[in-house]
C-alpha positions in Angstrom: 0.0 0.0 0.0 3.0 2.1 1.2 4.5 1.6 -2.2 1.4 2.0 -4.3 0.9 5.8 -2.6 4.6 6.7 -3.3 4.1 5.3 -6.8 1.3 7.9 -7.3 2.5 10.9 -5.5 6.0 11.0 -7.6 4.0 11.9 -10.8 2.1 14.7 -8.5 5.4 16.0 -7.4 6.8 16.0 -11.0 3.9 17.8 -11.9 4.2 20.6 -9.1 7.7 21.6 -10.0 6.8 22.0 -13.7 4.4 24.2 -12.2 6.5 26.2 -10.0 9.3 26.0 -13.4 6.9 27.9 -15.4 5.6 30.3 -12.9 9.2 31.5 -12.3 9.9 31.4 -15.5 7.4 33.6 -17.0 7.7 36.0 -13.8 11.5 36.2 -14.3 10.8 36.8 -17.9 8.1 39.6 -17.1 10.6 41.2 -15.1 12.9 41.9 -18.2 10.2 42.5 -20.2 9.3 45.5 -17.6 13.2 46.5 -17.7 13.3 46.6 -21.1 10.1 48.4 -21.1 11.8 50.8 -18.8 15.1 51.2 -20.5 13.1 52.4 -23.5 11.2 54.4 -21.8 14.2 56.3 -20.4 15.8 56.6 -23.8 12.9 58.1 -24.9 12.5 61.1 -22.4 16.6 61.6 -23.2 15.9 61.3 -26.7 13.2 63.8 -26.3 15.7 66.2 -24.1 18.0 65.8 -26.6 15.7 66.6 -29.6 15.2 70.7 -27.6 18.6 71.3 -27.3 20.2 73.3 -29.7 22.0 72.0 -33.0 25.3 71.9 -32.0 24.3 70.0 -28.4 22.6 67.8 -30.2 25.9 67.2 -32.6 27.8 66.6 -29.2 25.1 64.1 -28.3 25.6 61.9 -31.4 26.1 59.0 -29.8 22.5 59.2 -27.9 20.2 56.9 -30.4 18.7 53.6 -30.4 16.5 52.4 -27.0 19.7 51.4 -24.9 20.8 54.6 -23.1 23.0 52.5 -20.3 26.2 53.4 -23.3 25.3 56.9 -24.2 27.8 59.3 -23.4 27.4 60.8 -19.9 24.8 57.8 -19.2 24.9 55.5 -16.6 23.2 52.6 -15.2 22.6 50.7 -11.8 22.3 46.8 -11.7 19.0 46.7 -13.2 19.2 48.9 -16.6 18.0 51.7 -15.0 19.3 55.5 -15.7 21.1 56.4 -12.6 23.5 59.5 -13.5 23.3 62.3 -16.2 26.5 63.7 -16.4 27.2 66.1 -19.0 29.8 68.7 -17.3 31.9 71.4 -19.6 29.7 69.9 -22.6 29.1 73.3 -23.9 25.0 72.5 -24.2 22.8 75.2 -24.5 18.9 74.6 -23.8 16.6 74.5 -20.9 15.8 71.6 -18.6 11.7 71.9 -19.3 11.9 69.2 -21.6 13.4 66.6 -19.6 10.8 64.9 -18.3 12.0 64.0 -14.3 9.1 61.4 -13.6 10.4 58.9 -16.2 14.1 58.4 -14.5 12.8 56.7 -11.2 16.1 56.2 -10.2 18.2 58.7 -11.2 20.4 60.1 -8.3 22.9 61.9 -9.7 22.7 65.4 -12.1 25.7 66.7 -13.1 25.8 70.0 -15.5 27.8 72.9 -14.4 29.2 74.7 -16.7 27.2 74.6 -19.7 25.2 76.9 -21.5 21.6 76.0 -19.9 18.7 78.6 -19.5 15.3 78.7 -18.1 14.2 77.6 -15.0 14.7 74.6 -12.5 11.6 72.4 -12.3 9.5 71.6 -9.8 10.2 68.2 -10.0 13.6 66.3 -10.1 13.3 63.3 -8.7 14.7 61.7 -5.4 18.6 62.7 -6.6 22.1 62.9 -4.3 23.7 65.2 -6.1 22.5 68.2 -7.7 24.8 70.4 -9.9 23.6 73.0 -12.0 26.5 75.7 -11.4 28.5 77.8 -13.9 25.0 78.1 -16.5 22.7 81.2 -16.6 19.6 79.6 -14.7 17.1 81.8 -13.5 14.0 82.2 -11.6 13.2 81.0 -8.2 14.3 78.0 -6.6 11.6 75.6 -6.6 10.4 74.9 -2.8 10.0 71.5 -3.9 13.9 70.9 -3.6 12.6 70.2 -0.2 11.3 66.9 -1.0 14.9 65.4 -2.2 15.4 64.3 1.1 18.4 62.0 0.0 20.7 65.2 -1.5 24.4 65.3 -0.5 25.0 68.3 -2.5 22.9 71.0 -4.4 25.3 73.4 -6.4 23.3 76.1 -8.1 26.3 79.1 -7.8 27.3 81.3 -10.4 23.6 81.6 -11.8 21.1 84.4 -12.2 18.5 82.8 -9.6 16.4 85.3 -7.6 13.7 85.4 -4.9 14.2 84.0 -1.5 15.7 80.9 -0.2 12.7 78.6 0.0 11.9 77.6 3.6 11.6 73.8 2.8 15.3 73.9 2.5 15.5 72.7 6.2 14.0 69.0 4.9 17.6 68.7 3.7 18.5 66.5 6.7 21.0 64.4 4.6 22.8 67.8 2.7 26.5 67.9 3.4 27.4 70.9 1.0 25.1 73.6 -0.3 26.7 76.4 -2.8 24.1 79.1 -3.9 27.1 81.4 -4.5 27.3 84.2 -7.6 23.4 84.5 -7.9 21.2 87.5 -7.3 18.6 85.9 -4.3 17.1 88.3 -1.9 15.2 88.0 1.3 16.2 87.0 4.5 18.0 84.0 5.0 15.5 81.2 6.4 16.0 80.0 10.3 15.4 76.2 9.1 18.8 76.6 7.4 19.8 75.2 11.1 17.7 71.8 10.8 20.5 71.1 8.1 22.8 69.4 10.8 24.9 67.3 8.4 25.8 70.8 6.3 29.5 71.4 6.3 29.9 73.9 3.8 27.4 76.8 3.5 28.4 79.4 0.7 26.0 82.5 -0.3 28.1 84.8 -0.4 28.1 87.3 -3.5 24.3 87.9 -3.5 21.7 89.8 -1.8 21.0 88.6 1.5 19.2 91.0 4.0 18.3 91.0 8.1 19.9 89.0 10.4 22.4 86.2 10.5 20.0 83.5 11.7 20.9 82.6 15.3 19.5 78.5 14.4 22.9 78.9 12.0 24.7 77.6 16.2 22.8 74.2 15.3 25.0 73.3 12.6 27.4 71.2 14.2 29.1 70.3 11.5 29.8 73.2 9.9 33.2 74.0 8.8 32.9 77.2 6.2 30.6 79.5 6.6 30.5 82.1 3.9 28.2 85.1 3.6 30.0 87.8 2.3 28.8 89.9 -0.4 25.2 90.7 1.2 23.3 93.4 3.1 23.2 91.2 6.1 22.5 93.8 9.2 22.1 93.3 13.0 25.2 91.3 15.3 26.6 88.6 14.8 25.2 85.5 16.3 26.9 84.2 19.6 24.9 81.1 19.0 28.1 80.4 16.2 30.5 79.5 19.1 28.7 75.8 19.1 30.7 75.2 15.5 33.5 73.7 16.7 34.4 72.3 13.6 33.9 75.8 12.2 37.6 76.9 10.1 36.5 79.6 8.2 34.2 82.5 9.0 33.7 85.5 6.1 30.9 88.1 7.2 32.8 91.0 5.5 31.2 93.4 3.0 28.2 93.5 5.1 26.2 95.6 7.1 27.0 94.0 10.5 26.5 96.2 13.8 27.4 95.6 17.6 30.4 93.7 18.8 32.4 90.6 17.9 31.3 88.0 20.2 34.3 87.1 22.6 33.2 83.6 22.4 34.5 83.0 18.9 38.0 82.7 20.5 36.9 79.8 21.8 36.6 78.1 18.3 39.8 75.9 18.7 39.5 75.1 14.6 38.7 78.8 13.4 42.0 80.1 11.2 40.2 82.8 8.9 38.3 85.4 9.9 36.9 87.8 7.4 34.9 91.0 8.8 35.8 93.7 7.2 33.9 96.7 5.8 31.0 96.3 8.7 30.2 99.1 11.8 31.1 96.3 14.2 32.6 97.3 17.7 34.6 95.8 20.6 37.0 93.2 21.1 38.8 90.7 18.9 38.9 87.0 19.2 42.0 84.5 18.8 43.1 83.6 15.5 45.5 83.1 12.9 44.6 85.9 10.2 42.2 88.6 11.5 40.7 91.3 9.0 38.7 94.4 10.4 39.6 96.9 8.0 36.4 99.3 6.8 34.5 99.5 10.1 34.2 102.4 12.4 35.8 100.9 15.1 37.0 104.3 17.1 39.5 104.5 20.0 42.3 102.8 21.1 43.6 99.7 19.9 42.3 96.7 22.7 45.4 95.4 24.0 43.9 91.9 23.8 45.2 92.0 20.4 48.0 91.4 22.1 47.4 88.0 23.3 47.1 86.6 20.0 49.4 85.0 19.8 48.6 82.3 16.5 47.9 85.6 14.7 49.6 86.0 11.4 47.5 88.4 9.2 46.1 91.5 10.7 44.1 94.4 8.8 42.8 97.1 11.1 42.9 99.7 8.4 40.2 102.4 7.2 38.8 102.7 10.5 38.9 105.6 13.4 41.3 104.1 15.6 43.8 106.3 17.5 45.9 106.9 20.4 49.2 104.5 20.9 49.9 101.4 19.7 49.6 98.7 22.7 53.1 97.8 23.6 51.7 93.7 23.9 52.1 94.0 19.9 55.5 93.5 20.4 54.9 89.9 21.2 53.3 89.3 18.6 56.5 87.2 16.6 54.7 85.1 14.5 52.8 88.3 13.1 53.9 88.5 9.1 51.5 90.8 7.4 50.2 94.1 9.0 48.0 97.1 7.8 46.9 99.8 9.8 47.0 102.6 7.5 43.8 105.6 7.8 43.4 105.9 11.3 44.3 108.2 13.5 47.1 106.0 15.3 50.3 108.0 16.8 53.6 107.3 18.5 55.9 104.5 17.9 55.3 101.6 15.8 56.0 97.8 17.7 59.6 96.9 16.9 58.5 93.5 15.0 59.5 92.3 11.9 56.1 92.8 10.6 55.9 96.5 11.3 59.5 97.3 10.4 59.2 95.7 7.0 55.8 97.0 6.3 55.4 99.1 2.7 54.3 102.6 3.4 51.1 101.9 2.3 50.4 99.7 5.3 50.7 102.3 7.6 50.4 105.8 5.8 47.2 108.1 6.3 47.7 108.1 10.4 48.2 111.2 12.5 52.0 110.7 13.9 53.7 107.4 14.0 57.3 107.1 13.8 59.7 104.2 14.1 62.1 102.4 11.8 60.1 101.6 8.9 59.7 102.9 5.4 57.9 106.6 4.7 58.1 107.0 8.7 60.8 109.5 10.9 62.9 108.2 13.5 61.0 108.5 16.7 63.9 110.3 18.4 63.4 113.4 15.3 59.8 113.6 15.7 60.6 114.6 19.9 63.3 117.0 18.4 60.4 118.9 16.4 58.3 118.4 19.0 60.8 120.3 20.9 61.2 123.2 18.6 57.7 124.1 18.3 57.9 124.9 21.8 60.7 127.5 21.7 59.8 130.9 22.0 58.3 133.4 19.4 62.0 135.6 19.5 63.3 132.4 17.9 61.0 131.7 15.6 60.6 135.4 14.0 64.8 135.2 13.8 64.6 132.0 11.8 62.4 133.6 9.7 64.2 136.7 9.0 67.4 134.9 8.4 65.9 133.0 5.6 63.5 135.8 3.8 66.4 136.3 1.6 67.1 132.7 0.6 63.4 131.9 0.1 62.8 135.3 -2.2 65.8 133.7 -4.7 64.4 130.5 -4.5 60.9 131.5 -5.4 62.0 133.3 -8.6 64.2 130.1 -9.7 61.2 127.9 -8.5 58.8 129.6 -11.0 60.5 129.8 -13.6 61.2 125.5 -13.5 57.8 125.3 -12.7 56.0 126.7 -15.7 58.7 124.2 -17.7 58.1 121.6 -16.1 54.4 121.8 -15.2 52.9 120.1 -18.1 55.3 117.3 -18.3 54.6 116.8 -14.6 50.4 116.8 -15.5 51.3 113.9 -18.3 54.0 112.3 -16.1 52.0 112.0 -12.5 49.7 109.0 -12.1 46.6 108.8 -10.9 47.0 108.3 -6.9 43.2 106.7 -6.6 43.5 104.2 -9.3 45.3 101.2 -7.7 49.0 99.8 -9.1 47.6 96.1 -8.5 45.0 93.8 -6.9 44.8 90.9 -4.6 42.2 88.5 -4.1 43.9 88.4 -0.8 43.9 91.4 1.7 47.8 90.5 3.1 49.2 89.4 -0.5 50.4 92.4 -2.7 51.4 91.7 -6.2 54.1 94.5 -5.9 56.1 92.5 -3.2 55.7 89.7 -5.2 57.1 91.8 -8.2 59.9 93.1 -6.1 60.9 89.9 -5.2 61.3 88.1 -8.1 63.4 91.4 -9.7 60.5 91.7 -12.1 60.3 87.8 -12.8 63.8 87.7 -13.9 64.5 84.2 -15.3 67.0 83.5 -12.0 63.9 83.1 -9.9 62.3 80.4 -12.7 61.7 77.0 -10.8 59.6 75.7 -13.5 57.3 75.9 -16.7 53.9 74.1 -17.4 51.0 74.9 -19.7 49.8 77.9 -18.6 52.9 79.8 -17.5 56.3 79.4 -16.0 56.7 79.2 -12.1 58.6 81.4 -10.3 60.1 81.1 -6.1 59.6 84.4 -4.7 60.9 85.1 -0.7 59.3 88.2 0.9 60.7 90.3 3.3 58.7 88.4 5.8 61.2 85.3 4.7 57.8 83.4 3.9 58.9 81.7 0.5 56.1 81.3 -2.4 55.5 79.6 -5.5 54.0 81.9 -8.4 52.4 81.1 -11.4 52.5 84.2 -13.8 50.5 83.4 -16.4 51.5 83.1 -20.2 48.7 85.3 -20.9 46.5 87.1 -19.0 43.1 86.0 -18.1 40.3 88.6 -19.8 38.3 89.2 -17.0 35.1 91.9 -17.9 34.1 93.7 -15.1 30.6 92.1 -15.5 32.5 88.6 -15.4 34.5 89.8 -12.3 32.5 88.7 -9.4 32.2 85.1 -10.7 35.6 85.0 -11.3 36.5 86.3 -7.6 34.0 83.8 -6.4 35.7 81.2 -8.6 39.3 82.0 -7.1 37.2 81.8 -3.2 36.0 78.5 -4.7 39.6 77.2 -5.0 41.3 78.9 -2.2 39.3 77.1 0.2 40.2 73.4 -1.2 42.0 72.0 1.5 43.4 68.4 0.7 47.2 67.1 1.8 48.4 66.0 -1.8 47.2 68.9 -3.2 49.7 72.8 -3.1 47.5 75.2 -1.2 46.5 78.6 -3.1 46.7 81.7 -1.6 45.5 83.6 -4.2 45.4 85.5 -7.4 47.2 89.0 -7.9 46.0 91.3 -11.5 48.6 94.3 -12.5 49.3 96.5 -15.1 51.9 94.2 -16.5 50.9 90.6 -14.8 49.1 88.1 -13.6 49.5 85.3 -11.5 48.5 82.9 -9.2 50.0 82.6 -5.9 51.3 79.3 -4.1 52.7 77.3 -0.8 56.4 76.7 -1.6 56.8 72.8 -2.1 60.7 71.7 -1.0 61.8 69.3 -3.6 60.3 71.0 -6.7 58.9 68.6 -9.5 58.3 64.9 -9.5 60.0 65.4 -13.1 63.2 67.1 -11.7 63.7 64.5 -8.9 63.0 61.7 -11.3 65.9 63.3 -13.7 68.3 63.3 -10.7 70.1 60.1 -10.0 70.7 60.7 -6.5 67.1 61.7 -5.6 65.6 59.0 -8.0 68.1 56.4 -6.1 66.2 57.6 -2.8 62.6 57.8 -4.4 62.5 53.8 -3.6 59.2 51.6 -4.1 57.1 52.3 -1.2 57.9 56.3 -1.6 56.7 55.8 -5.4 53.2 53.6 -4.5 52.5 56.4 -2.0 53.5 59.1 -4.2 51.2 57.6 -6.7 48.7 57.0 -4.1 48.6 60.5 -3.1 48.0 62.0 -6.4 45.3 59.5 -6.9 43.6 61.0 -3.7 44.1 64.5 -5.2 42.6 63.7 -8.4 39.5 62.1 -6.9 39.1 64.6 -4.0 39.0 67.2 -7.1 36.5 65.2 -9.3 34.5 63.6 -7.1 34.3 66.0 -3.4 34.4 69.7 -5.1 31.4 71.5 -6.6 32.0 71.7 -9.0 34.2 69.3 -10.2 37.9 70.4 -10.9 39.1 68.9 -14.3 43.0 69.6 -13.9 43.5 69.0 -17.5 47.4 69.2 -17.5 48.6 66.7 -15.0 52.0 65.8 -15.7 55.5 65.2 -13.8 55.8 69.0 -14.1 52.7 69.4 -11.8 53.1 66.8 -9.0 55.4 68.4 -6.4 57.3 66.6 -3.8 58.0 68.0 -0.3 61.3 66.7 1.8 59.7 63.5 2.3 58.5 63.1 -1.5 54.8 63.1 -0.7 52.7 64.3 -3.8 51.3 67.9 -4.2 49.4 68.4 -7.1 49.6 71.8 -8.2 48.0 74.2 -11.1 44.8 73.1 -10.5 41.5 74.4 -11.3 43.7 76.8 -13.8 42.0 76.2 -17.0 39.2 76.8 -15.4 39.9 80.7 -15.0 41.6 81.3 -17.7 39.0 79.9 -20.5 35.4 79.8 -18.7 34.7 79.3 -22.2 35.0 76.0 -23.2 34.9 76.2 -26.8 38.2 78.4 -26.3 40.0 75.5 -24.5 41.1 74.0 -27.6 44.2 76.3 -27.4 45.1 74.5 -23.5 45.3 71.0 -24.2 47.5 70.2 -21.8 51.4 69.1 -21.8 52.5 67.0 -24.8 52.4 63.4 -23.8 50.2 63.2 -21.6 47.1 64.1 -23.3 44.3 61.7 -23.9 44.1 60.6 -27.7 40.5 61.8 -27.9 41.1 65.7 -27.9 42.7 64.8 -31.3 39.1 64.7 -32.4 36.8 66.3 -29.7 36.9 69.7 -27.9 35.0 67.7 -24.9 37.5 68.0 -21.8 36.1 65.8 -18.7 37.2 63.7 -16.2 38.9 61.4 -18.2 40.9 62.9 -19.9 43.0 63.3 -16.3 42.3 59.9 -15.8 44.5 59.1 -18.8 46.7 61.9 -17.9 47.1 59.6 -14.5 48.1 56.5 -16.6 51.0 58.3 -18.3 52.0 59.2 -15.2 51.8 56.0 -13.4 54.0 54.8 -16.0 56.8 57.5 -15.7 57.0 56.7 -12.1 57.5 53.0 -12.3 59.8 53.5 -15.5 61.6 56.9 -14.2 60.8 58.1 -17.5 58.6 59.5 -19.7 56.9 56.1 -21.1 56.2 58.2 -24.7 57.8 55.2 -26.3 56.5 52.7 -24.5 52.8 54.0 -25.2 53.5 53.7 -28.8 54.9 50.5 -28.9 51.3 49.5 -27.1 49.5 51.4 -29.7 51.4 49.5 -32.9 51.3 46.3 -31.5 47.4 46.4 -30.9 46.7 48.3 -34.2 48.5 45.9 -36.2 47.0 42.7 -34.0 50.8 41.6 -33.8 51.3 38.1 -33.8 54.1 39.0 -31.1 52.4 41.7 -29.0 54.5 43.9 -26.7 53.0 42.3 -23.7 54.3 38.8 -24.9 57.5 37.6 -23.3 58.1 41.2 -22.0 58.5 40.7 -18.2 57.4 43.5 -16.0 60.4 43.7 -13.8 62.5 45.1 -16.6 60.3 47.7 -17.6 60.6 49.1 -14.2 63.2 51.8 -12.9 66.6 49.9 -13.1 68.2 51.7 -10.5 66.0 50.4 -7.9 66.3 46.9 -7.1 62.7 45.2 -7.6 59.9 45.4 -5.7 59.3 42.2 -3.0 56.7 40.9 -0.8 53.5 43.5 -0.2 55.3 45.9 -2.5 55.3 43.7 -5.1 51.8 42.8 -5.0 51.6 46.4 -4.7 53.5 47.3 -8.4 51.6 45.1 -10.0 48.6 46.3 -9.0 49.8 50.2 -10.0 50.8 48.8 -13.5 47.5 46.8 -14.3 45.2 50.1 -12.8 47.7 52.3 -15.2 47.3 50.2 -18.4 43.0 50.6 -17.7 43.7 54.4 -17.0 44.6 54.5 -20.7 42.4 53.0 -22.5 41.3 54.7 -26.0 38.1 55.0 -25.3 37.2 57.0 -22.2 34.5 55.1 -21.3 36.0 52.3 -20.6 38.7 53.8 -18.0 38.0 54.0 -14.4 36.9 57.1 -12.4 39.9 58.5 -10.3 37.1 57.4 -7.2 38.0 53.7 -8.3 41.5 54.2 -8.6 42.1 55.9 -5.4 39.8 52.8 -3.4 42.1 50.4 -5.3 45.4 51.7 -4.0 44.3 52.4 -0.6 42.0 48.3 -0.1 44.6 45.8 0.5 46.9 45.1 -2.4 45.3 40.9 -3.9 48.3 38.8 -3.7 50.1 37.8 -6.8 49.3 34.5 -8.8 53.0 33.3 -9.3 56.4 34.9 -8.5 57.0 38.7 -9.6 59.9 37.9 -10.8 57.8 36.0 -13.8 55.3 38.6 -14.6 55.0 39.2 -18.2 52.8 42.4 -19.4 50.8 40.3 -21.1 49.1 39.2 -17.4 48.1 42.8 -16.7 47.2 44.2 -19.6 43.1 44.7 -20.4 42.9 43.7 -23.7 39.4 43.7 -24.7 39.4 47.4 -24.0 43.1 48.8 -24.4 44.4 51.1 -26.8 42.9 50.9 -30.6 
């Protein structure tokens, strides 16, 4: 009986998995039907963007056709087939976004278009995205308050826009926003108190627009909150003592304001806060610790507090164009580490500290006061000015005999004194200049191009460090003994006045980009003969200068390379991946990786291209340094992130080679385009390719080099697609290095190279 029942239930079973077999099936088979149904759907919305733009956007969008967008050029996909990121950046198109229709990308998170040409508005509706960059176009109108609903945004970039109206109060629904940059535009209104819900912020920008009332107090809620910029408004009222809770805070600008009251003391107490920026406000009262402190165009009136003494971090300190008089407090003169000074129009008397700051001060740091004297330029001894004093006191029998005595004198001299005069009167009226129109500017108040001139003897060729794509590089040491790097530009950037505050907020942008493998900028100096941008000093000079020396190459060994590499990886994704928005380099080469005295990377000469050709149909004349450039701006005038990516390859190369790899490369490129029965990468082991004056890599390191050399053969791939982001590369050098297969010793190129992709 037993056997009779299993006898009939086995048919029964085989029956119920054919069931279950076909219900899976045609459910799993539904499910691609409904991707593909998707993925056309999305192509078709693009398609239909696409179709409104204008003829030569859609010309740069040639490869957008068919019903699979997932390969369309700054297109990608998630696991399922589903859009996920537009990015088009420096893609010169010109159109509006009213025609890209939002509801059909359910998943898109990312939108990525500075610097374009777009117009119009910003609809109401875009989705659940994470990052939101529409800066560098000429957007206008409100913002929507339905950017209050993307409750998933990391970053919203709108700067350097013409958007008006008010800062919608549904802002505060941000809770996830890390960075928000509403900088260059023209918005009014007060800004919103929910701005504090937004405790994850850590980089709130308006500055340049037109901000009224009061700095909201909720602002103290922002724990993490390290730059704070507002200048540029007509913010009124004090200045919040709620902002001594960011204690993360490093840089604070409120100047160009219309700020009352007095600085809160409590600001001192910001252990993190290096840059202070206040100036040309009515504030009052005392001053907190820091590191640079600018206070210049206020009306503060009196005497000097001698707290400023106490400061003892302080650097930078601008107290000009204010009403300040009486003495200078003798606690200045501990003030050592003070470098930069400017007190000039006050009313300030008596002597000057005897610091190195105040005695090498220009004239036009401390001119326009009533009396002060001391050793420094344009001023009298202090021991003269008491000897005047003195004389001015005498009696008036001594002071009608001086005058007698020189009647005579004076009555010769005024006939010989006219007569030179009227000779010399209208060469002097052609000759004089101008006294209110400036030699030079700074985008930094304590940097003044005419030290910088004065320093490098008029940028004689002695002071020449080094030469890159955009100009040669020059070592300049102050009379403050700091030493700096600049940049004087082959030609000058042609900056309109109505381009001007965009580019100052562009040259803010990139003085604030803090990163350890990447030169710090201090800022950009205009005059009548030069330009140039100004840098930290970086010890050894350039990775192609050490690698050139055979001593320093001999002491460059393996693990100083893999972190050098390392580093500039970091810099490279920090600047394409962390910035708003992004910073293509476009010239990276062994010319623009500095080493300090321990030969960790600096990349310098960022964000360069970027100032001078905001244009991008003018970049065609900066393609970067010869060698390095990616094989598609042969063709293209489109400059993204991959072209440094390439860039990165050939450098990547040079460091493992120590040498330019130009013939290398080419060899690659023959063998693939002529499908060489003998490739390059056949019998070619990867140990003798390397640098010969090091002895090879072993152990981790090894693992390590091989690694480096199979990342730098996908970095230069021909097609850009097809290469990595510098956020994969940088995760791959800094996971743990996959041990090798067999020996290192053994490694032929052909194991590492990607050859379904690689070049041709």
């Amino acid at each position: 009986m037993a056997s009779q029942i299993l006898l009939l239930s086995i048919p029964l079973l085989f029956f119920s998995l054919l069931a279950y077999a076909s219900f899976f099936t045609s459910f799993a088979y539904s499910a691609v039907r409904a991707e593909v149904a998707n993925g056309r759907k999305e192509a078709e919305a693009l398609l239909e963007w696409k179709v409104s733009l204008d003829n030569r956007s859609q010309t740069l969008l040639s490869s957008w056709a068919g019903d699979s967008p997932c390969n369309w050029v700054g297109i990608s996909c998630d696991k399922s087939g589903s859009v996920a990121n537009i990015s088009l950046p420096n893609s010169s198109l010109r159109g509006t976004l009213n025609s890209l229709r939002f509801p059909s990308f359910p998943n898109l998170i990312n939108l990525i278009l500075h610097n374009n040409s777009l117009y119009g508005s910003i609809p109401s509706h875009i989705g659940n995205l994470i990052r939101l960059d529409l800066s560098l176009n000429t957007i206008s109108g409100n913002i929507p308050p339905e950017v209050g609903k993307l409750v998933s945004l990391y970053l919203l970039d709108l700067s350097n826009n013409n958007l008006s109206g008010g800062l919608p109060t549904s802002i505060g629904n941000l809770s996830n926003l890390s960075f928000l940059y509403l900088y260059g535009n023209e918005l009014s209104g007060f800004i919103p108190r929910e701005v504090g819900m937004l405790e994850h912020l850590s980089a709130l920008q308006l500055l340049h627009n037109n901000f009224e009332g009061p700095i909201p107090a909720s602002i103290g809620n922002m724990k993490s909150l390290t730059s704070l910029l507002l200048s540029f408004n007509y913010l009124t009222g004090t200045i919040p003592a709620s902002l001594e809770n960011l204690g993360n805070l490093t840089t604070l600008d409120l100047s160009s304001n219309h700020l009352t009251g007095t600085i809160p003391s409590s600001l001192g107490n910001l252990e993190n806060l290096t840059g202070l920026y206040l100036s040309s406000n009515n504030l009052t009262g005392t001053i907190p610790s820091l590191q640079s402190l600018d206070l210049s165009w206020n009306s503060l009136m009196g005497d000097i507090t001698p707290e400023l003494g106490q400061l003892q971090r302080l650097e930078v300190l601008n107290l000009s164009h204010n009403m300040l008089s009486g003495l200078i407090p003798a606690g200045f003169s501990r003030l050592q580490g003070l470098t930069k000074v400017d007190v000039s129009f006050n009313k300030l008397e008596g002597p000057i500290p005897d610091i190195k700051a105040f005695r090498d001060a220009p004239f036009e740091a401390i001119r326009n006061n009533t009396n002060l004297c001391g050793n420094a330029t344009g001023l009298e001894a202090c021991s003269v000015l008491m000897k005047n004093k003195t004389v001015h006191k005498k009696g008036p029998k001594v002071i009608i005999l001086t005058v007698f005595s020189l009647l005579g004198s004076l009555l010769g001299l005024i006939v010989g004194f006219l007569i030179f005069f009227q000779s010399r009167r209208k060469k002097r009226l052609v000759e004089t200049p101008r006294r209110d129109v400036p030699v030079g500017w700074c985008t930094r108040g304590d940097l003044r191009s005419e030290d910088i001139i004065e320093a490098t003897e008029e940028f004689d060729s002695k002071y020449c460090i080094g030469t890159g794509g955009y100009g040669v590089v020059y070592k300049a040491v102050l009379p403050s003994e700091q030493v700096l790097a600049v940049k004087k530009f082959h030609q000058t950037p042609e900056v309109e006045m109505s381009s001007l505050k965009a580019f100052r907020s562009e040259i803010d942008v990139l003085m604030g980009i803090r990163h350890r493998n990447i030169v710090k900028l201090y800022g950009f100096c205009s005059h009548a003969k030069h330009s140039f941008l100004v840098y930290e000093f970086v010890e050894r000079g350039s990775l192609r200068k050490v690698l050139n020396d055979e001593e320093q190459a001999a002491k460059m060994d393996w693990d100083k390379r893999m972190n050098l590499i390392e580093g500039v990886a970091n810099a490279l994704s920090y600047m394409h991946h962390d910035c708003s928005p992004p910073i293509i380099h476009r010239d990276i080469s062994s010319n623009n990786v500095l080493l300090d005295s321990e030969y960790e990377a600096h990349v310098s000469d960022f964000g360069t291209a970027r100032l001078l050709m905001p244009d991008s149909s003018n970049w065609t004349s900066f393609a970067g340094t010869f060698g390095y450039t990616a094989p598609e701006l042969a063709y293209t005038m489109k400059v993204d992130e991959k072209c440094d990516v390439y860039s990165f390859g050939v450098l990547i190369l040079e460091v493992m080679m120590g040498k330019h790899p130009g013939d290398f490369i080419s060899s690659l490129i023959l063998s693939a385009s002529t499908s060489s029965s003998s490739p390059i990468g056949h019998n070619t082991l990867l140990k003798d390719v390397l640098d010969q004056r090091l002895p090879p890599p072993e152990n981790e390191l090894a693992d390590g080099v091989a690694l480096v050399a199979k990342l730098a053969f996908a970095c230069l791939q021909t097609d850009p697609h097809y290469r990595p982001t510098m956020q994969q590369v940088s995760t791959e050098l800094t996971t743990r290095w996959p041990p090798l297969p067999k020996l290192f010793s053994t490694i032929e190129l052909e194991d590492i190279l990607v050859h379904r992709k690689v070049i041709g």
